[in-house]
N, C-alpha and C positions, 0 to 999 in steps of 0.2 A: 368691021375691022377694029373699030374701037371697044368694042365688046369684047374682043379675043385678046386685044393686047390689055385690056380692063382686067379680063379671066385669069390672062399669062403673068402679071404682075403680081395679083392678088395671091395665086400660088406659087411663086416665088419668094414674097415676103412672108408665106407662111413656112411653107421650106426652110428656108433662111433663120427666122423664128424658133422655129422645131430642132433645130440644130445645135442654135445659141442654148436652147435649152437643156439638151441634151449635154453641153460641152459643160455645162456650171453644172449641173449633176453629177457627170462624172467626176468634174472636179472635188466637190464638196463629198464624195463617196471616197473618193483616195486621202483628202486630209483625215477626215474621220478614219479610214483604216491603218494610214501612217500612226493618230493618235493612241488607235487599239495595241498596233503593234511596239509600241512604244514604253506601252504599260504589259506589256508580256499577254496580252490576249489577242492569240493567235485566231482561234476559232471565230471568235468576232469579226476579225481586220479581213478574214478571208472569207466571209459573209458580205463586209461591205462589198468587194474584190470583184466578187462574183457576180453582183447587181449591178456594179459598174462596167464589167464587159459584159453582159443583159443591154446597156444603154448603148455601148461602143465597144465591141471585139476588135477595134482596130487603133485602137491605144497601145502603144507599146508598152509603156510606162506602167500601165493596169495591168498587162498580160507577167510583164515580169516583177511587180509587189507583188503580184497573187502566188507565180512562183515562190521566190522568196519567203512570205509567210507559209507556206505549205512549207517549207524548207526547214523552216525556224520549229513549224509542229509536228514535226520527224513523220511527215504523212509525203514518202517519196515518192510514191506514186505517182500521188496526183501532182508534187511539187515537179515531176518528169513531163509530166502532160503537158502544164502551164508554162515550160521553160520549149519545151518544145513548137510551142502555140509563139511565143516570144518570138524564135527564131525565124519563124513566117516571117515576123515582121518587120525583123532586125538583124536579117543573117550576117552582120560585120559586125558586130557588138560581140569581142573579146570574151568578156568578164561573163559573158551569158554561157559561154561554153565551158569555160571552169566551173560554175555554179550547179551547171549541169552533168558534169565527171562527177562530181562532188557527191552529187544526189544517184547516182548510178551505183558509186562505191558505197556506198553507206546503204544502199539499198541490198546489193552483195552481201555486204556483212552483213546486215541483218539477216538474207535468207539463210546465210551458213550459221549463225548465232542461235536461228530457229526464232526471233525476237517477230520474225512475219510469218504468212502459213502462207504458200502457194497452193491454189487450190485449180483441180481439173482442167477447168477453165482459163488456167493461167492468169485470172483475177487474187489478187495478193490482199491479207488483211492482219492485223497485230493479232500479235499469238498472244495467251494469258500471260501473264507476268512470270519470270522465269527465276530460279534464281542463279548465282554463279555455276552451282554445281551442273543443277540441269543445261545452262549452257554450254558446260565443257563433255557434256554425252552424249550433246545435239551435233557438234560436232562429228563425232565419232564413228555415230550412224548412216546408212545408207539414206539417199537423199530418192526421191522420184524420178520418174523420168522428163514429169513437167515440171516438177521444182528446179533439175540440173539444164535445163532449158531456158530456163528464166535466169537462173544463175548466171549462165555463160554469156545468155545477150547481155546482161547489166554490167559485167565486167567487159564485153567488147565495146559496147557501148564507150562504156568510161574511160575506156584506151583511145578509141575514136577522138571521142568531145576532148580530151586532156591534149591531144594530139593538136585538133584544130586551134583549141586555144593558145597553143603555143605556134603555131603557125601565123596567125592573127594578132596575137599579140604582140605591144611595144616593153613587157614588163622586162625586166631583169630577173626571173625566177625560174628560166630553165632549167636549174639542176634540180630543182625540188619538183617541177613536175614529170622532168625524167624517170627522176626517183619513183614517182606515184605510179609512171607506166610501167615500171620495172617490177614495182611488188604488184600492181593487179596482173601480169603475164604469167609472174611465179604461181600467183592463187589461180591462174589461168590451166597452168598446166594440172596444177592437181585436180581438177574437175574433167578436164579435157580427156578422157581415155579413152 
């Protein structure tokens, strides 16, 4: 009997241990990616990010820096993924659903800008560098059938999430996110045919 509660102990204060350890790591991995991001190194901060939910996926706080710097390195994809992952864990957290319109829209435009390539797969990736012109004849042209696929979830989406945020929310900025549902409906129908 003394043996077991000897065993049950000893693996307890390693547990325990293991945890402590765990929590100063992640901690010291979000200062350090707070710092990167601070100094405009995004790719870094989202290096740290990412080895910190490796230690703990179940950080809020980690899951949505890591959004946010994807956010800030115009990499919406994956800043969709990471806010999404957020939401698991935070589905009352307001500000997480605008952040997430936000990246939805910007994600839109860019497929209509041509500024991303949708590919077969429906995996998205930055197109070469464009310049004015060639974005105004990327416009103009016929889209895919998986690019205008990807297009219309990114703008439903962003009507959704704008939607909830303003449902959730305590802000005072209803009219401005009315407004945002209004014009992605517009860019809505012109795709919708």
């Amino acid at each position: 009997m003394k043996k077991a509660f000897l065993l049950l102990t000893v693996l307890l204060i390693s547990v325990l241990s293991t945890a402590c350890i765990n929590n100063f790591a992640v901690q010291e991995l979000n200062n350090k990616a707070k710092e990167f991001m601070d100094k405009g190194d995004y790719s870094s901060a989202i290096e740290r990010l990412k080895s910190s939910v490796d230690l703990d996926g179940n950080v809020f706080e980690t899951r949505y820096n890591l959004a946010v710097a994807y956010t800030n390195a115009e990499d919406y994809p994956n800043a969709i993924k990471a806010y999404n992952e957020a939401v698991k864990l935070n589905p009352d957290f307001a500000d997480l659903y605008y952040s997430l319109a936000v990246c939805e829209e910007n994600l839109a435009k860019d497929i209509i800008s041509k500024a991303v390539i949708v590919n077969d797969d429906e995996t998205i990736e930055k197109a070469k560098d464009n310049d004015d012109e060639t974005e105004k004849e990327a416009e103009d042209e016929d889209m895919s059938e998986v690019t205008k696929k990807v297009l219309i979830s990114a703008i439903n989406n962003s009507i959704s999430d704008y939607q909830l945020y303003s449902d959730k929310s305590q802000n005072n900025d209803e009219e401005e996110v009315d407004n945002k549902i209004k014009e992605l409906q517009e860019l809505q129908e012109k795709y919708v045919k």
